[in-house]
C-alpha positions in Angstrom: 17.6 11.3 -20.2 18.8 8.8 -17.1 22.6 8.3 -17.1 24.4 5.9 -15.1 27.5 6.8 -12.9 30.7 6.5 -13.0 32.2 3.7 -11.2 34.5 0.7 -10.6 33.9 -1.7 -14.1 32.2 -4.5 -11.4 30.0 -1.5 -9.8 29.0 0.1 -13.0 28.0 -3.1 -14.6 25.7 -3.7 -11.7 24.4 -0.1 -12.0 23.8 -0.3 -15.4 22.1 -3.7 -15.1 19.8 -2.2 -12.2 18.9 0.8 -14.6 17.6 -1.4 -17.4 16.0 -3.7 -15.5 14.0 -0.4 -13.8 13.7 0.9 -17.2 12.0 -2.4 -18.5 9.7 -3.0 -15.1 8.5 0.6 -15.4 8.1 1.0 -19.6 7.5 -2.6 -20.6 9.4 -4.2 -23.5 12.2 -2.3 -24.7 14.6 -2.5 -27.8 18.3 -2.2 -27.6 17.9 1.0 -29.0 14.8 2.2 -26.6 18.0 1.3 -23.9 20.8 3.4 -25.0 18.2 6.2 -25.6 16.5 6.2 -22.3 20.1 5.2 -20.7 22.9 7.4 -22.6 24.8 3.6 -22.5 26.8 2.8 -25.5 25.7 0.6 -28.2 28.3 -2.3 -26.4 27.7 -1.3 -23.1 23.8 -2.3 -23.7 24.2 -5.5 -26.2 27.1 -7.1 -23.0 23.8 -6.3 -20.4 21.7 -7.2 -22.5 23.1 -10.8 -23.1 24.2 -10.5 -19.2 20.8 -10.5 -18.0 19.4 -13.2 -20.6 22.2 -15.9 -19.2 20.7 -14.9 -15.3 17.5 -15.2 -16.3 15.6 -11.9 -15.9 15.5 -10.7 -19.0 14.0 -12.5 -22.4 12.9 -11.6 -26.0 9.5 -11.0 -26.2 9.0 -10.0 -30.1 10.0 -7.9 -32.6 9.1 -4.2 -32.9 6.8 -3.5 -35.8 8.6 0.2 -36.1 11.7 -1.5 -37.3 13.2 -3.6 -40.0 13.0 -7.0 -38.9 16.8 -8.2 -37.5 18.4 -8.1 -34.0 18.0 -4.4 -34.0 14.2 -4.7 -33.9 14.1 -7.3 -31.2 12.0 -6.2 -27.9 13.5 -7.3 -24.7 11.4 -7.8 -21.5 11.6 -8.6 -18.4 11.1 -12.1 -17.2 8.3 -11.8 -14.6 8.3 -15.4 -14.1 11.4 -15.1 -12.6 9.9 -15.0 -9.4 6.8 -14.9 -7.8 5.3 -12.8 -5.1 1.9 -12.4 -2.6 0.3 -10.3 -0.5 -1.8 -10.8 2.7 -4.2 -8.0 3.7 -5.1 -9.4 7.5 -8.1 -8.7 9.1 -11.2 -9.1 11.8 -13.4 -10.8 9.5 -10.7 -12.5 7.7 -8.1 -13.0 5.3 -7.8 -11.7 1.4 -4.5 -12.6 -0.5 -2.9 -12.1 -4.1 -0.2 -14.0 -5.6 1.9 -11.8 -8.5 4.4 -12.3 -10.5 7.9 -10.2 -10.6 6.1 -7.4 -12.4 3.3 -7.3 -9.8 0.7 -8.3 -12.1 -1.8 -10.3 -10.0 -1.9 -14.3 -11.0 -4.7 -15.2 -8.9 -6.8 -14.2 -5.7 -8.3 -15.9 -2.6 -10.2 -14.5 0.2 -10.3 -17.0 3.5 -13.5 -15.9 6.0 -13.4 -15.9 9.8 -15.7 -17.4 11.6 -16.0 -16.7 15.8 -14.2 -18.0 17.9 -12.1 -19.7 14.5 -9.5 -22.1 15.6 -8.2 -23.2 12.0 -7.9 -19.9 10.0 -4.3 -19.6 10.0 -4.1 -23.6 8.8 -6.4 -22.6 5.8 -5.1 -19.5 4.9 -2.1 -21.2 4.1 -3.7 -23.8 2.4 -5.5 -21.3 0.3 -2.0 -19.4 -0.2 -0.8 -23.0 -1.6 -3.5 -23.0 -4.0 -3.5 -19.7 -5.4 0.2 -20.3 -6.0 -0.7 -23.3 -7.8 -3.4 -21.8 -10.0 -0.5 -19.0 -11.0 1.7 -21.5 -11.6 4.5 -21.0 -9.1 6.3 -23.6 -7.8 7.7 -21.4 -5.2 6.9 -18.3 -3.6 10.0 -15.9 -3.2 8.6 -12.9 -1.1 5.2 -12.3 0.7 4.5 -9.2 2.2 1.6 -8.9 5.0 -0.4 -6.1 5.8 -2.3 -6.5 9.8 -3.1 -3.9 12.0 -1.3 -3.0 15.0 2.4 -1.8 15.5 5.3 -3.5 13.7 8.4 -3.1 15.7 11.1 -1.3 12.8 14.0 -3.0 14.3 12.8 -6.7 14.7 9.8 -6.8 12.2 7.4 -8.2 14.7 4.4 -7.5 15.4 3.5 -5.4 18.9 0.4 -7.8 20.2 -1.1 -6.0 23.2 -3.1 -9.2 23.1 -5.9 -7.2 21.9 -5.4 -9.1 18.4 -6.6 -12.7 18.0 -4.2 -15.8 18.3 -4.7 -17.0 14.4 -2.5 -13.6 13.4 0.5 -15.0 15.3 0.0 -18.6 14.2 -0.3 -16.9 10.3 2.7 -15.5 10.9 4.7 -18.2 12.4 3.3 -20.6 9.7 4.5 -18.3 6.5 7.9 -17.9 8.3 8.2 -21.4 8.0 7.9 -21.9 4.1 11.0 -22.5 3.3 12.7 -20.4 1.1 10.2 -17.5 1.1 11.3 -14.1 2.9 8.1 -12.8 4.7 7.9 -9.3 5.7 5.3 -8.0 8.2 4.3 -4.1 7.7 1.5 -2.2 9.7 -1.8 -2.3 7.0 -2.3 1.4 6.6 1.5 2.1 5.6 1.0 -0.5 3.0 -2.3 1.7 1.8 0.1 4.3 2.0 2.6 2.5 -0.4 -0.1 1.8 -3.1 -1.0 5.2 -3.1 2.5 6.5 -3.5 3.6 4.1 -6.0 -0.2 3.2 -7.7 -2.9 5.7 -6.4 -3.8 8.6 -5.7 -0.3 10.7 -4.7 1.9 8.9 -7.6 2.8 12.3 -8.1 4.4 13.7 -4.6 7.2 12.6 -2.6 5.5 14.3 0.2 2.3 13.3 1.3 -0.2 11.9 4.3 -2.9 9.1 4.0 -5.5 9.7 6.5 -7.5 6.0 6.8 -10.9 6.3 7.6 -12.5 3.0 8.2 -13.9 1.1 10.9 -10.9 2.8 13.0 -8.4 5.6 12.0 -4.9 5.6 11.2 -2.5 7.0 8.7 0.5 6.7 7.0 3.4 9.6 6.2 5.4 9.4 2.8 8.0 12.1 3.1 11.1 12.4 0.7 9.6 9.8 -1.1 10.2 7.6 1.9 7.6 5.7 4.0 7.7 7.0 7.7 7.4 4.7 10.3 9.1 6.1 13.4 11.4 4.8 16.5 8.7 2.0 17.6 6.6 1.4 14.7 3.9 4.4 16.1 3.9 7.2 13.1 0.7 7.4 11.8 -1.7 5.9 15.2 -3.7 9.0 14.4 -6.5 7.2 16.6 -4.5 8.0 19.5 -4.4 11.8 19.5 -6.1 14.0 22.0 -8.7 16.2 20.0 -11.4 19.0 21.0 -15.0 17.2 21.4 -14.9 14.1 23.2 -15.9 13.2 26.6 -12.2 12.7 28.1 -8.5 11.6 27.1 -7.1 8.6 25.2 -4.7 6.4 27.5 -1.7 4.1 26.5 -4.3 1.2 26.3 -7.1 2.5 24.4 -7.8 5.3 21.6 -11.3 6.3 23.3 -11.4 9.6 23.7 -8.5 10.6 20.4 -9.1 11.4 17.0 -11.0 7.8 17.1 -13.7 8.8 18.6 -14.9 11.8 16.3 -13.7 9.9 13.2 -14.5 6.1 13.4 -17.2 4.2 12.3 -19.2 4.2 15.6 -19.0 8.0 15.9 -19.5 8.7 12.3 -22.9 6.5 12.7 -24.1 8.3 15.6 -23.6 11.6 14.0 -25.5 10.5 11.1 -28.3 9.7 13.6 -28.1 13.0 14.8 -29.0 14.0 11.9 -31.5 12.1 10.9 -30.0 10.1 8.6 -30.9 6.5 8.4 -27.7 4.0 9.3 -27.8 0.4 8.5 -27.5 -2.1 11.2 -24.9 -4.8 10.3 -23.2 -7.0 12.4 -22.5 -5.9 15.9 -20.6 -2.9 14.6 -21.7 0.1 12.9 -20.6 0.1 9.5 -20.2 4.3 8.5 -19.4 3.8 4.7 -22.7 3.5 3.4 -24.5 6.1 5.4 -21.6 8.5 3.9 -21.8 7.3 0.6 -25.9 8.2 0.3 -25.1 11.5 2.3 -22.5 12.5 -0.7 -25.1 11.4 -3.2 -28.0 13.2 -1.4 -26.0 16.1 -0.9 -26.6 16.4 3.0 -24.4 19.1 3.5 -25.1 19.7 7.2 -23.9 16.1 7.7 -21.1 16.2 5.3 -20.0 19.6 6.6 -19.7 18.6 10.3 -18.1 15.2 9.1 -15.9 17.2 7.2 -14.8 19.7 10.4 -13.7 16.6 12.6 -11.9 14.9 9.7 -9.6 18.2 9.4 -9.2 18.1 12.8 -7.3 15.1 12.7 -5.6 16.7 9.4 -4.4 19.5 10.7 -2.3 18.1 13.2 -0.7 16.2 10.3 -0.3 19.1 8.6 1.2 21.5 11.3 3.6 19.1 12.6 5.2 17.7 9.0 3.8 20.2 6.2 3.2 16.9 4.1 1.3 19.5 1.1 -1.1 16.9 0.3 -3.8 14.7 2.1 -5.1 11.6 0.8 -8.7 10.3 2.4 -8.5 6.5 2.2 -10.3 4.1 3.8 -13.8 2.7 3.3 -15.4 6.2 4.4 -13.1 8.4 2.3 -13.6 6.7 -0.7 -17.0 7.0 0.2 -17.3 10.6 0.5 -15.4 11.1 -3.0 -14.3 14.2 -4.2 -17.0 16.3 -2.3 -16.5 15.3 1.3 -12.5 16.4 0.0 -13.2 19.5 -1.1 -15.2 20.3 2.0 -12.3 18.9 3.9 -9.6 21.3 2.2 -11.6 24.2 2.3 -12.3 23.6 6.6 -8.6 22.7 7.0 -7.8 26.0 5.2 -9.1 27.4 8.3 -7.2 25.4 10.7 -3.5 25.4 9.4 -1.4 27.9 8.4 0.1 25.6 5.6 -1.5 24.9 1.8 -2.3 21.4 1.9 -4.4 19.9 -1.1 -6.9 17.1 0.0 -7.7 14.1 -2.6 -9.4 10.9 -2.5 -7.7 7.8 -2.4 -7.5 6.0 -5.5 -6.0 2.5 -5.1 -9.5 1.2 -4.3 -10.9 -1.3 -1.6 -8.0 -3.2 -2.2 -5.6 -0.7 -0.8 -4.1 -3.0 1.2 -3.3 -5.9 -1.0 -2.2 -3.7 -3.8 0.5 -2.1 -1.2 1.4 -5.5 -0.3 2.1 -6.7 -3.8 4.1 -3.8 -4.0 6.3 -4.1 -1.0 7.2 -7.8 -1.7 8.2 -6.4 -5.5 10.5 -4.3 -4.1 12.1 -6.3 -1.9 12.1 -9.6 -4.3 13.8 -7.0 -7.2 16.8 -5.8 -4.9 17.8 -9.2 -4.1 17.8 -10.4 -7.6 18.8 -7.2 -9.4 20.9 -6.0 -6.7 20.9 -2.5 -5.1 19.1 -0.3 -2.8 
């Protein structure tokens, strides 16, 4: 049973109003009686929040509970998720995907804006798009969006580090959400946000400590430790990309990740191990895309493949592991959901090998839309503390 603190009678309202607002996010609807069991509050203590929250507007009836007699008793109170409304931006090379949700998270509506070369106007319709999908959920005004786009995101300032590697339209995104009245933006490095889905949503849900490990086109990761996302002094924790690692042809520099981590475990390298192995890769684009090729190798079983994939991915792991003991690694990414459960185990078992700590391996499990979902989840968070008040 939760019970609230003792406090001042202003604080402990507050507190007490933050705990059944958390209680009716994370449950659903609740009766009075649901809240002074789940709370320890006394039967007045709940009907004054009760009728506090109803006069601010985040809490409503929402039925009667068939398990009682009919009466005040028996009313279920929820919260009002139309209190506000949220989005997410998932930002990337080939374009833009987006969600708009309402306070509970629950997604409204979708919209996913293509980029085309050399694309002059993307930022112009993304917000357009944004505009619409609000529109189509119904919500006059958007109070929180939370963008996930690669690169650093300085902690201090919340902008984003462009080594002018990135294209123009992500700054003029940017610039053109911050200037929606009204509507807090907040800008957070795309892999932590994976990280955040599969914390809160996916895959590790269950552990306060844990590392995501992103293989995609590039690699990254994100640390969760004491339940807490990690993002060190300039934005940097988790530029896995960037570490120096047995088996390629020289050193990464401040400027580029050729030579790290990246270069045994991105999409390119992944490809031309598959070729080495005589394993047919798809030719898509310009760049080599890894997640099919590893998705037939899991369901053909090419263990010589899978194994060597397997031995470069725990390189990358155990340095993870030996420096922060996270206890638990999550493959994410388009080529660890691809390799499922087996290219995990295989995983575990070689980093077994390689660090003195027990770490458990999984597969992510907040999908292809890592990303968003994280998003969506962020801009919850931070759209429910300035409403409900607290940390």
């Amino acid at each position: 049973m939760t019970t609230a603190r003792t406090a001042t009678p202003s604080t402990a309202r507050a507190i007490n109003d933050r705990l059944a607002l958390d209680l009716l996010l994370e449950r659903g609807p609740l009766t009075a009686s649901d809240l002074r069991a789940l709370t320890g509050l006394s039967r007045p203590t709940v009907a004054d929040l009760l009728e506090r929250l109803q006069r601010g507007g985040l809490v409503a009836v929402a039925g009667e509970s068939g398990e009682q007699r009919r009466g005040p008793n028996a009313r279920l109170y929820a919260l009002a998720a139309d209190r506000a409304h949220l989005a997410g931006i998932d930002i990337r090379s080939s374009g833009v995907g987006l969600v708009v949700a309402d306070l509970a998270g629950r997604t409204l509506a979708t919209a996913r804006v293509p980029a085309a070369p050399q694309d002059q106007d993307l930022a112009e319709r993304t917000v357009k798009a944004l505009a619409e999908a609000a529109a189509e959920a119904g919500a006059a005004h958007l109070h929180t969006v939370a963008v996930g786009a690669p690169g650093l995101v300085d902690p201090a300032t919340g902008e984003l580090a462009n080594s002018g590697k990135l294209p123009r339209w992500h700054t003029e995104l940017l610039a053109a959400l911050r200037s929606r009245p009204g509507t807090d933006v907040i800008l957070e490095n795309e892999v932590n946000l994976a990280g955040v889905a599969e914390h809160r949503v996916g895959a590790a849900r269950d552990r306060e400590d844990f590392a995501l490990l992103w293989l995609g086109h590039g690699t990254g990761a994100a640390v969760v430790l004491g339940g807490r996302l990690r993002r060190g002094a300039s934005g940097g924790t988790g530029e896995i990309g960037f570490l120096p690692v047995p088996g390629t042809v020289g050193l990464p520099s401040a400027t580029g990740c050729e030579g790290g981590f990246h270069s045994l475990a991105g999409s390119a390298a992944i490809c031309a191990l598959a070729r080495r192995h005589g394993l047919p890769v798809p030719e898509r684009g310009p760049q080599p895309h890894a997640e099919p090729v590893v998705r037939d190798a899991a369901g053909a079983g090419a263990d010589a493949f899978l194994d060597e994939l397997a031995e470069r991915i725990a390189i990358g792991a155990a340095a993870i592991c030996v420096v922060l003991d996270p206890g638990c690694v999550v493959l994410g990414g388009e080529v660890g959901r691809a390799g499922g459960p087996d290219l995990a185990a295989r995983v575990e078992r070689r980093l077994a090998g390689l660090s003195p700590f027990r770490t458990e391996v999984r597969v992510g499990a907040a999908g292809g839309g890592a990303v968003l979902a994280g998003a969506v989840v962020a801009a919850g968070d931070a759209a429910r503390r300035d409403l409900f008040g607290g940390d």
